[in-house]
Biopython code that builds the backbone (N, CA, C, O; Angstrom):
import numpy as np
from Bio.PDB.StructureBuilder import StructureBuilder

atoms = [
    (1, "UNK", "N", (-10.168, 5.927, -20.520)),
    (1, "UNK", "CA", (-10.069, 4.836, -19.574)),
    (1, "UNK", "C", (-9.634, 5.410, -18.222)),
    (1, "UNK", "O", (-8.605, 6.085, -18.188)),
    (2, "UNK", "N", (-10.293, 5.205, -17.178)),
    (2, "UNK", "CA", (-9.909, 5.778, -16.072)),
    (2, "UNK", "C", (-9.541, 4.652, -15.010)),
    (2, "UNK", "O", (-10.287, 3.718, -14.716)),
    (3, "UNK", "N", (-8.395, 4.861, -14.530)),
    (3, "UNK", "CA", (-6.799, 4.289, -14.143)),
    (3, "UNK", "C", (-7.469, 4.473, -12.334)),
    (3, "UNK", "O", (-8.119, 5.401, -11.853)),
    (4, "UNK", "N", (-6.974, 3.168, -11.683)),
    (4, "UNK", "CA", (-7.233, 3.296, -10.274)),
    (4, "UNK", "C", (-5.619, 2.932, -9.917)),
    (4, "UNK", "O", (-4.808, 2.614, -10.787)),
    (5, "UNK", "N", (-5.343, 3.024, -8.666)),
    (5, "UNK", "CA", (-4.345, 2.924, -7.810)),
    (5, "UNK", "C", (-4.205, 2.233, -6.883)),
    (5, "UNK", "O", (-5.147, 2.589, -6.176)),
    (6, "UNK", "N", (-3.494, 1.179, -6.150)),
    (6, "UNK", "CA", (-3.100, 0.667, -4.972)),
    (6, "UNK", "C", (-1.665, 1.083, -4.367)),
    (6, "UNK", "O", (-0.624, 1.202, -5.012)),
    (7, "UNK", "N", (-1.837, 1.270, -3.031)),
    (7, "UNK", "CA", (-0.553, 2.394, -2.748)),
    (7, "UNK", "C", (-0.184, 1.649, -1.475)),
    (7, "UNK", "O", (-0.823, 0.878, -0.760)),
    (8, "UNK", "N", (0.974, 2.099, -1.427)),
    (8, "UNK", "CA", (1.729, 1.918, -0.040)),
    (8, "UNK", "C", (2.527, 3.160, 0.545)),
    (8, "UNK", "O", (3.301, 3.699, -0.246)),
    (9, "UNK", "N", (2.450, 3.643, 1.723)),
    (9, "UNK", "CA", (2.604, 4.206, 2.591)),
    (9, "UNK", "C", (3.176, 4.262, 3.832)),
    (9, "UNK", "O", (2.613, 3.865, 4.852)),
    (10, "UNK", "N", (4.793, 4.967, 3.768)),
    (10, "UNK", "CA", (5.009, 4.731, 4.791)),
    (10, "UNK", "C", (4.974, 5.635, 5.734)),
    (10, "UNK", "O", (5.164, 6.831, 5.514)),
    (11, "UNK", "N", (4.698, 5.086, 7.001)),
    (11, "UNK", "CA", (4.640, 6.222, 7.932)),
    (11, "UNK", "C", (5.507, 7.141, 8.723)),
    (11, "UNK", "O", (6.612, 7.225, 8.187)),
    (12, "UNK", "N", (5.462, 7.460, 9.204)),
    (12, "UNK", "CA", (6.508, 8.140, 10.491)),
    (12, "UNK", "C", (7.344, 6.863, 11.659)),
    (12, "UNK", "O", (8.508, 6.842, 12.060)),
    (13, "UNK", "N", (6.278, 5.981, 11.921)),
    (13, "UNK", "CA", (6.623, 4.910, 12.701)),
    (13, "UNK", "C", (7.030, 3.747, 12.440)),
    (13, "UNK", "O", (7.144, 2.752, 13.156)),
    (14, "UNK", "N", (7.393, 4.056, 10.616)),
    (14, "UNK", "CA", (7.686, 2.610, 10.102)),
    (14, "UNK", "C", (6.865, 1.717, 9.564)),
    (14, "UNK", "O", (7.060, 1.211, 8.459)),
    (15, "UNK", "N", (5.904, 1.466, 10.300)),
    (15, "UNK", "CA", (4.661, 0.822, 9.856)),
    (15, "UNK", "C", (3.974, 1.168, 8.161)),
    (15, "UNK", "O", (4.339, 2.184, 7.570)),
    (16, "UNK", "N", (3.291, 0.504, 7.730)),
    (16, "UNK", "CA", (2.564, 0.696, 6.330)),
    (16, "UNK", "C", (1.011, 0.621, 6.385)),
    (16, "UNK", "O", (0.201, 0.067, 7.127)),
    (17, "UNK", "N", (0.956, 1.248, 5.513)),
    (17, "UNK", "CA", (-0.661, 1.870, 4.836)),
    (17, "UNK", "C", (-0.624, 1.211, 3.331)),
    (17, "UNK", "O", (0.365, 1.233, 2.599)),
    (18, "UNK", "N", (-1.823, 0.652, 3.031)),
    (18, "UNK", "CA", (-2.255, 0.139, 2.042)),
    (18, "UNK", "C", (-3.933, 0.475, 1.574)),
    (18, "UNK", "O", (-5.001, 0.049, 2.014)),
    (19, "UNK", "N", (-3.582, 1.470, 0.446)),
    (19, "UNK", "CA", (-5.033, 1.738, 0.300)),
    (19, "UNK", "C", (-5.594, 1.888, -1.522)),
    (19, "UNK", "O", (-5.118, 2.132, -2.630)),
    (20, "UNK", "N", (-5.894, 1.811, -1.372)),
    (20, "UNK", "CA", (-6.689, 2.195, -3.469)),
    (20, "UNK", "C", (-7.226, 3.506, -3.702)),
    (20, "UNK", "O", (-7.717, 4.070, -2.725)),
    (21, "UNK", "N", (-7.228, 4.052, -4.722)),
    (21, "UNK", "CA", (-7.766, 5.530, -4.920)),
    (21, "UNK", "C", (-8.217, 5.440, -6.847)),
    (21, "UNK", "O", (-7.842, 4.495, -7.542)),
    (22, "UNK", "N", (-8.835, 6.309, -7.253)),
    (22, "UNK", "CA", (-8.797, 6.675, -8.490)),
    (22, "UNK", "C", (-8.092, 7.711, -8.693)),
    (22, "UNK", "O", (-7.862, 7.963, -9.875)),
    (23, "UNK", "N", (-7.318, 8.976, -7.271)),
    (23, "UNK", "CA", (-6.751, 9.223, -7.589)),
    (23, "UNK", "C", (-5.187, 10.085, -6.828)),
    (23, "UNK", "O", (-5.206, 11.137, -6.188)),
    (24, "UNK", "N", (-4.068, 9.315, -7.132)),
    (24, "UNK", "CA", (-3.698, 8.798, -6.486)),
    (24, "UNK", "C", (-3.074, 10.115, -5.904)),
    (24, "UNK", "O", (-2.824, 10.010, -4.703)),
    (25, "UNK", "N", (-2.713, 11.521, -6.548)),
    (25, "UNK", "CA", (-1.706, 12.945, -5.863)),
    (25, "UNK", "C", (-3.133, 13.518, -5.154)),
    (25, "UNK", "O", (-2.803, 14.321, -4.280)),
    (26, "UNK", "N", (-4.380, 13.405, -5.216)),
    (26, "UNK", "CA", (-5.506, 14.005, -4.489)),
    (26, "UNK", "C", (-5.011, 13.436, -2.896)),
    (26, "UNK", "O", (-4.425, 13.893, -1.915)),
    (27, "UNK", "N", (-5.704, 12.030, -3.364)),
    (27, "UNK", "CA", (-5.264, 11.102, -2.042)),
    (27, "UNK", "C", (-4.475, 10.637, -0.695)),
    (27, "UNK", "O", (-4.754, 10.207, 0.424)),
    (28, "UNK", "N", (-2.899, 11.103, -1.746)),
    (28, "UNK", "CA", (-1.867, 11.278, -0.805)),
    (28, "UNK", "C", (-1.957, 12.671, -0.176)),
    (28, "UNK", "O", (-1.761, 12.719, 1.038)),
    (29, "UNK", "N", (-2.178, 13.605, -0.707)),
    (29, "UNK", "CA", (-2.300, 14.754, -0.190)),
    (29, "UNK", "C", (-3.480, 14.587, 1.218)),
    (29, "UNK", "O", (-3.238, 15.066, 2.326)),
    (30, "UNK", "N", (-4.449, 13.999, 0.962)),
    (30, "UNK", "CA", (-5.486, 13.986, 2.000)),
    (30, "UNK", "C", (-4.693, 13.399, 3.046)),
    (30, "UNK", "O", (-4.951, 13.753, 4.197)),
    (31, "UNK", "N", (-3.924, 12.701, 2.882)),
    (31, "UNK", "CA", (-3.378, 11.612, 4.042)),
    (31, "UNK", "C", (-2.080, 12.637, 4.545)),
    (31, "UNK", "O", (-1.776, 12.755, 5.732)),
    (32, "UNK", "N", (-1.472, 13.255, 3.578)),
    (32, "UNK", "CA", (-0.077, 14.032, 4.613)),
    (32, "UNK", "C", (-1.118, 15.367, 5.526)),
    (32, "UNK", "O", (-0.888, 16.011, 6.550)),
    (33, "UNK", "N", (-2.381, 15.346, 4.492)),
    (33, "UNK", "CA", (-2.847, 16.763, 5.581)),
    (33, "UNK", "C", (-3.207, 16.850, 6.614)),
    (33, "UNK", "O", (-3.053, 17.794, 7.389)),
    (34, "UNK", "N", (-4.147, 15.124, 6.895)),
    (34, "UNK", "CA", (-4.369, 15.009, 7.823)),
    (34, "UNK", "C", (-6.579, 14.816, 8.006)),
    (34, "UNK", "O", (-7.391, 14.773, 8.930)),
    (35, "UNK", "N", (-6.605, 14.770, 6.658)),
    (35, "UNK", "CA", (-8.344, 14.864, 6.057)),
    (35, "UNK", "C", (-9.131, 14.348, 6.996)),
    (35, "UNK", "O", (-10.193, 14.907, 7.270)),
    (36, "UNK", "N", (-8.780, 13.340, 7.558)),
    (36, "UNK", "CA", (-9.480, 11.525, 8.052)),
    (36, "UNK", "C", (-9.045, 11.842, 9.441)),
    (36, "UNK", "O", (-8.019, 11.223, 9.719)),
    (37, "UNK", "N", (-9.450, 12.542, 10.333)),
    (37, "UNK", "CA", (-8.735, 12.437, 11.896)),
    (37, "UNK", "C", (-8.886, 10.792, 12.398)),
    (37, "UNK", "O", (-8.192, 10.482, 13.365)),
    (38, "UNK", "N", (-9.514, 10.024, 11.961)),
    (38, "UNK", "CA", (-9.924, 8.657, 12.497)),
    (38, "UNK", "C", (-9.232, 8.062, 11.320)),
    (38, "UNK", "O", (-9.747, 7.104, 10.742)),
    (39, "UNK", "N", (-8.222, 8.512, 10.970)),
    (39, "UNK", "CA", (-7.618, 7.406, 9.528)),
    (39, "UNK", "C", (-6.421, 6.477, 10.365)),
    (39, "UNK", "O", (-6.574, 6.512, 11.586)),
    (40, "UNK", "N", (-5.950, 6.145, 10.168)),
    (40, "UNK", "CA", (-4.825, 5.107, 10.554)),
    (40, "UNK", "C", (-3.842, 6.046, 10.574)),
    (40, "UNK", "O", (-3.276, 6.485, 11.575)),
    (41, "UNK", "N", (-3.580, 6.462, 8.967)),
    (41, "UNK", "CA", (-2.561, 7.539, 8.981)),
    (41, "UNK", "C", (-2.295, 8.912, 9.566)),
    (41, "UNK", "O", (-1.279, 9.599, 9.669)),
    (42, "UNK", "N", (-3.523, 9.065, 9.903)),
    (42, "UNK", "CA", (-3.346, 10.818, 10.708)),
    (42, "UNK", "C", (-2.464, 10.974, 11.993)),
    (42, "UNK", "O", (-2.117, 12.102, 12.342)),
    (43, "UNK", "N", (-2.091, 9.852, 12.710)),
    (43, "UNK", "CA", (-1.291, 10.329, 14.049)),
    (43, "UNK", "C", (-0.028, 9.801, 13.303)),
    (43, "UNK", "O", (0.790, 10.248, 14.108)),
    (44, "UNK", "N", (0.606, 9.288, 12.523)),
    (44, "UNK", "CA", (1.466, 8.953, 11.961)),
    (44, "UNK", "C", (2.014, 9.129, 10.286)),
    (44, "UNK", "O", (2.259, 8.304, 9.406)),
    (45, "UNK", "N", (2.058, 10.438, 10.337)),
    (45, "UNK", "CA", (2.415, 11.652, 9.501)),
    (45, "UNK", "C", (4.156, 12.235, 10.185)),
    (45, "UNK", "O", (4.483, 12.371, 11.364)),
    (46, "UNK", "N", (4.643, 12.375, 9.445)),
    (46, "UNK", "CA", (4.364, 12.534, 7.720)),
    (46, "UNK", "C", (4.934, 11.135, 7.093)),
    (46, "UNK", "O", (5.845, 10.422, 7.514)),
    (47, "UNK", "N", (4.190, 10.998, 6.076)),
    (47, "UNK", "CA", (4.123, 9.795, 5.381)),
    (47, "UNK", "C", (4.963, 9.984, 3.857)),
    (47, "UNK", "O", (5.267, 11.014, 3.254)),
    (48, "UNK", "N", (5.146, 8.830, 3.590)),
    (48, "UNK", "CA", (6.356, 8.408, 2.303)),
    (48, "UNK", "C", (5.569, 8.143, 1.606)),
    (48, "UNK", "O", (4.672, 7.672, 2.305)),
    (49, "UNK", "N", (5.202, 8.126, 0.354)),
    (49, "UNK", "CA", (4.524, 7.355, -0.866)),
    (49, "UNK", "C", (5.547, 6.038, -1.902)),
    (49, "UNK", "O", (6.035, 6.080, -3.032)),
    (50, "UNK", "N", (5.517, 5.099, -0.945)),
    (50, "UNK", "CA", (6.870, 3.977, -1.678)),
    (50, "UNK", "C", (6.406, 3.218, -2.314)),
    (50, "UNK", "O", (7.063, 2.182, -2.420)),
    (51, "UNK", "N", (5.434, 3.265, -2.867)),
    (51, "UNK", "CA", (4.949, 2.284, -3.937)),
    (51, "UNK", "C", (3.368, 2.394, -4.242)),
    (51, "UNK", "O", (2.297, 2.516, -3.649)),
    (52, "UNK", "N", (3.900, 2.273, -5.539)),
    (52, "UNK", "CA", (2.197, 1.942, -6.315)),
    (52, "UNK", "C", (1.690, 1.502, -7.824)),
    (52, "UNK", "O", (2.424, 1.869, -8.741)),
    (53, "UNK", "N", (0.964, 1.043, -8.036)),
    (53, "UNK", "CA", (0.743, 0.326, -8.915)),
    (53, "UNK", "C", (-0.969, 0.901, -9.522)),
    (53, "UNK", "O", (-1.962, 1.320, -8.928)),
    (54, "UNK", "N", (-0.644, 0.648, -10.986)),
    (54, "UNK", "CA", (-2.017, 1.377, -11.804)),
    (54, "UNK", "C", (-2.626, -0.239, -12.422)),
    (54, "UNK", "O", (-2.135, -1.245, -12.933)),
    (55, "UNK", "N", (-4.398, 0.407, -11.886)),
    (55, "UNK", "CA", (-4.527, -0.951, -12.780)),
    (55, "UNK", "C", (-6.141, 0.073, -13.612)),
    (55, "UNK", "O", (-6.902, 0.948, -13.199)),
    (56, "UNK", "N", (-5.985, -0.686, -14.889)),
    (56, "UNK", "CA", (-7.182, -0.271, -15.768)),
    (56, "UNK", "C", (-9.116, -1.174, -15.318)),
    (56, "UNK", "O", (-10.233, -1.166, -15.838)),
    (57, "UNK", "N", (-8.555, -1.714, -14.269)),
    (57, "UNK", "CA", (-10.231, -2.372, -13.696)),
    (57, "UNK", "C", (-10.095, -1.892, -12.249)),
    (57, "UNK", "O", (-9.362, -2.566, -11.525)),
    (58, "UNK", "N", (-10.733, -0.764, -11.702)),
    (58, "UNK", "CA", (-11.146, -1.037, -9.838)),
    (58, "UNK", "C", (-11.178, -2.181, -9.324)),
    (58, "UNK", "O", (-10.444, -2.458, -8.375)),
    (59, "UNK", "N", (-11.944, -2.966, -9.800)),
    (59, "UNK", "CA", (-12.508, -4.643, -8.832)),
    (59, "UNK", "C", (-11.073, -5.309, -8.809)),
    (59, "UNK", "O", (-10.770, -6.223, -8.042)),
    (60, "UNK", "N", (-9.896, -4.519, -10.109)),
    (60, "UNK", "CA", (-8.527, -5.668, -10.027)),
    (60, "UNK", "C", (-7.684, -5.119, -9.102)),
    (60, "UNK", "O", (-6.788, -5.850, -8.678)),
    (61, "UNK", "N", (-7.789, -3.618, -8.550)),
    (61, "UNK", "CA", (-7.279, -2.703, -7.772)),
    (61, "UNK", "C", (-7.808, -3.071, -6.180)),
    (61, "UNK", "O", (-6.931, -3.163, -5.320)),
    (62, "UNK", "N", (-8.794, -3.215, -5.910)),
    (62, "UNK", "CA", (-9.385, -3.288, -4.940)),
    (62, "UNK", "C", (-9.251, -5.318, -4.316)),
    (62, "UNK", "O", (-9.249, -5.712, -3.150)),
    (63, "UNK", "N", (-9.181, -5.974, -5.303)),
    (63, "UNK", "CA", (-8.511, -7.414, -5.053)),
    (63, "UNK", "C", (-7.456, -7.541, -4.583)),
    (63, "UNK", "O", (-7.280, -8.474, -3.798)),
    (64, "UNK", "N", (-6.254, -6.533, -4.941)),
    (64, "UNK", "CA", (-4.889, -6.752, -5.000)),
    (64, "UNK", "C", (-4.930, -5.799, -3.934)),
    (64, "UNK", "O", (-4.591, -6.402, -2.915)),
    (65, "UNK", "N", (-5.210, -4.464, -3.646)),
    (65, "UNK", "CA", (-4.942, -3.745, -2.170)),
    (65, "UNK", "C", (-5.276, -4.910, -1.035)),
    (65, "UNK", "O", (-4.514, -5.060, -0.080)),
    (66, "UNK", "N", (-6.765, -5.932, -1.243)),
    (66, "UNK", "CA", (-7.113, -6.691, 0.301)),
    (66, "UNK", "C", (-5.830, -7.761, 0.533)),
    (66, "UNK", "O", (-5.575, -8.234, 1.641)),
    (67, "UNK", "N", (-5.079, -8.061, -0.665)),
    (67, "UNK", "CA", (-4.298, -9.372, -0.604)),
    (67, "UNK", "C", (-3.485, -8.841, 0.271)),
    (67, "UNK", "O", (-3.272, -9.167, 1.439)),
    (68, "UNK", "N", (-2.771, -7.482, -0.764)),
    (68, "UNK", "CA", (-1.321, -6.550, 0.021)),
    (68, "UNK", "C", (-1.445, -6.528, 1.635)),
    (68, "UNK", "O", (-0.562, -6.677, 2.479)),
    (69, "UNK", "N", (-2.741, -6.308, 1.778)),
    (69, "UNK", "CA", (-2.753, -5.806, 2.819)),
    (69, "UNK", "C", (-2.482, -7.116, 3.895)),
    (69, "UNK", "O", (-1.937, -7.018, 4.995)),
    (70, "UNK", "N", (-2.968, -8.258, 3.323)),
    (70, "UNK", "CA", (-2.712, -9.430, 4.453)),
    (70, "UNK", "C", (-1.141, -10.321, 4.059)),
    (70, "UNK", "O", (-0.940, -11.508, 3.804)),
    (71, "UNK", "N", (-0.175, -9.090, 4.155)),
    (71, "UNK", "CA", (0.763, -9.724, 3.359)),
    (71, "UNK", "C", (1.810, -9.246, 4.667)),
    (71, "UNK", "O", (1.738, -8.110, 5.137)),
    (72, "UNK", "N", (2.789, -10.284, 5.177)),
    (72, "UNK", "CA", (4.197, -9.458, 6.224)),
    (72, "UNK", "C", (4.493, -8.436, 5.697)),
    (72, "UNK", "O", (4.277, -8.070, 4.542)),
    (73, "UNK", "N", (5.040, -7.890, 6.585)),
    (73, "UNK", "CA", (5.799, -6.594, 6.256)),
    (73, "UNK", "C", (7.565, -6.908, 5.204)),
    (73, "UNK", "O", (8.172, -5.996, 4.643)),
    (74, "UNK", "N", (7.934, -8.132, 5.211)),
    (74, "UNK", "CA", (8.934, -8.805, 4.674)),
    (74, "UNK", "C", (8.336, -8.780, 2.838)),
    (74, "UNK", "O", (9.030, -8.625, 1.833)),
    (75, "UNK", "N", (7.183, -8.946, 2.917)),
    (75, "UNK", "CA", (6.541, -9.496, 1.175)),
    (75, "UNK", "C", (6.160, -8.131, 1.361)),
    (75, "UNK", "O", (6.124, -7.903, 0.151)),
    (76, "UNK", "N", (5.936, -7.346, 1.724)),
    (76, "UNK", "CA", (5.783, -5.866, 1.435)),
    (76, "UNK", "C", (6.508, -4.993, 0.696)),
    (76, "UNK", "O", (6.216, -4.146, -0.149)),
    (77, "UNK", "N", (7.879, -5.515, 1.369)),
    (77, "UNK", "CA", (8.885, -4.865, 1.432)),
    (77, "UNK", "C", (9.966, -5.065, -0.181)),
    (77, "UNK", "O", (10.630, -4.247, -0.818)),
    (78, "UNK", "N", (9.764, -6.196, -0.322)),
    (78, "UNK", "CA", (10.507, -7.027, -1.327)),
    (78, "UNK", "C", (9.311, -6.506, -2.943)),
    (78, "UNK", "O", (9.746, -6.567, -4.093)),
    (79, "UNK", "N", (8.026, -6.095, -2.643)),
    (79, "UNK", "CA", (7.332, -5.613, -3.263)),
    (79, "UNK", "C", (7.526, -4.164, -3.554)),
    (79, "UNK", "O", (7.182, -3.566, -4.574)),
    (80, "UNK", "N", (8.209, -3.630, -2.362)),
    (80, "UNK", "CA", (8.160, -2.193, -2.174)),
    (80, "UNK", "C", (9.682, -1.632, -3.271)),
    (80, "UNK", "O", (9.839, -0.732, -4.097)),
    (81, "UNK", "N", (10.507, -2.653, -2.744)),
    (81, "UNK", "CA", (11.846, -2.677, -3.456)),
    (81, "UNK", "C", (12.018, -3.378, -4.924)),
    (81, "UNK", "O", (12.889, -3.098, -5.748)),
    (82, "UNK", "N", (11.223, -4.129, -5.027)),
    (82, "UNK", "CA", (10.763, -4.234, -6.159)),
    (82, "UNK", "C", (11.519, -5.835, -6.617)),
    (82, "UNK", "O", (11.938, -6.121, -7.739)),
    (83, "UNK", "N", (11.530, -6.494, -5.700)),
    (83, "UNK", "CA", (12.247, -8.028, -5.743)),
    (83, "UNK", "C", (11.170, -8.904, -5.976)),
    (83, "UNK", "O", (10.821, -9.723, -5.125)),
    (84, "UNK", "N", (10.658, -8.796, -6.997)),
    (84, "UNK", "CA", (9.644, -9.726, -6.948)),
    (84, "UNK", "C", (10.072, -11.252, -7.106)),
    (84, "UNK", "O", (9.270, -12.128, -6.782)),
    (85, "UNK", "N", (11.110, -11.517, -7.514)),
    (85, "UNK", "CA", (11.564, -12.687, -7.214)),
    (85, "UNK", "C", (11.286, -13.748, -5.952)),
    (85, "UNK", "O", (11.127, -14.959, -5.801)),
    (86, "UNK", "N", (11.336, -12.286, -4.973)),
    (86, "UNK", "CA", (11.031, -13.031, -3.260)),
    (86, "UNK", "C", (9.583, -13.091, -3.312)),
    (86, "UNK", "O", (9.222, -13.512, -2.213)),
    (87, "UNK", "N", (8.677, -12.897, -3.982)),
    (87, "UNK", "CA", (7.305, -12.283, -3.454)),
    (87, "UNK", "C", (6.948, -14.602, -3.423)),
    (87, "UNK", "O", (6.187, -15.284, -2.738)),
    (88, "UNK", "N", (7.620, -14.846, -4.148)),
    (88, "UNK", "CA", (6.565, -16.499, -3.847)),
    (88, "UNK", "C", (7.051, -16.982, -2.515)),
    (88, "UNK", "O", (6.309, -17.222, -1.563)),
    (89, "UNK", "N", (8.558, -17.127, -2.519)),
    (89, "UNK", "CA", (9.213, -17.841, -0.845)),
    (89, "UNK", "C", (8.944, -17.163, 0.201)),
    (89, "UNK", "O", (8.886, -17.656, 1.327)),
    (90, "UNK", "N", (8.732, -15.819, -0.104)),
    (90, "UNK", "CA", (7.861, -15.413, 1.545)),
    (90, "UNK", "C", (5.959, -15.060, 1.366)),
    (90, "UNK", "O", (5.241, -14.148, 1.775)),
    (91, "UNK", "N", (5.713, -16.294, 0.558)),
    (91, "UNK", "CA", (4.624, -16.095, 0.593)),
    (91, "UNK", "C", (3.953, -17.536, 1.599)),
    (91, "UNK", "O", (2.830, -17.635, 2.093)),
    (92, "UNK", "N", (5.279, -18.667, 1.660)),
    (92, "UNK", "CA", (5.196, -19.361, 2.287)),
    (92, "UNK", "C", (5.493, -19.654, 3.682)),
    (92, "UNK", "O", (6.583, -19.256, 4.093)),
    (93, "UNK", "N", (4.635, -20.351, 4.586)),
    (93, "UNK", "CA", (4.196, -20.415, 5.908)),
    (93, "UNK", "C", (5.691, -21.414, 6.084)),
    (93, "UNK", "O", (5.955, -22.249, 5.219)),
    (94, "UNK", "N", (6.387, -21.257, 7.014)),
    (94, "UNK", "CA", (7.166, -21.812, 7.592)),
    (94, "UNK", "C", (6.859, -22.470, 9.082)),
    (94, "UNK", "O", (6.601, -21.873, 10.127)),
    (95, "UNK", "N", (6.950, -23.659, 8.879)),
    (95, "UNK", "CA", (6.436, -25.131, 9.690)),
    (95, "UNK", "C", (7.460, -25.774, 11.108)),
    (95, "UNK", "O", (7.743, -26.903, 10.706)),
    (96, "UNK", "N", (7.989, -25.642, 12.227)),
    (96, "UNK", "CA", (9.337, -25.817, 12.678)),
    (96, "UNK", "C", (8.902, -27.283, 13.187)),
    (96, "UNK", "O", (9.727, -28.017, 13.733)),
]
sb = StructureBuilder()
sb.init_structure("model")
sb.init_model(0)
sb.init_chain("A")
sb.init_seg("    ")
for serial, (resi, resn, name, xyz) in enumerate(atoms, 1):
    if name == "N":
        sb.init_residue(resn, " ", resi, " ")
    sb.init_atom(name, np.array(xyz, "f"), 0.0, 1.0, " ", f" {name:<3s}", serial, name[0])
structure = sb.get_structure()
């Protein structure tokens, strides 16, 4: 059974990277080396590997990286730390 990845990444500037791989120590390596001069991550190296998650379907890997990715940096974070408790109340839009 071959295992895909959704990852998070942090950068030099704080900011996050969210990406999928099949595999995931190739991958990170491409990104601290610098592989992708047009990557997001290449001017903002060196990078953290703070989270990731294995899933046994791509299409369930590749669903869950587009969500992550449209997610605050707050539901990121609480994901990253591993509070999933918070992941529903800051999933909600606050109305003033």
């Amino acid at each position: 059974m071959k295992l895909s990845y959704v990852y998070i990444l942090k950068c030099s500037d704080a900011s996050y990277y969210t990406g999928v791989t099949s595999n995931l120590t190739k991958r990170f390596s491409e990104h601290q080396i610098g592989k992708h001069k047009d990557s997001y991550t290449y001017k903002r190296r060196p990078l953290e590997l703070v989270f990731y998650a294995e899933f046994t379907d791509i299409n369930l890997a590749i669903e869950s990286e587009k969500q992550i990715k449209k997610w605050s940096r707050a539901k990121k974070e609480a994901l990253i730390n591993g509070d999933f408790d918070k992941l529903p109340n800051l999933a909600k839009k606050r109305f003033h």
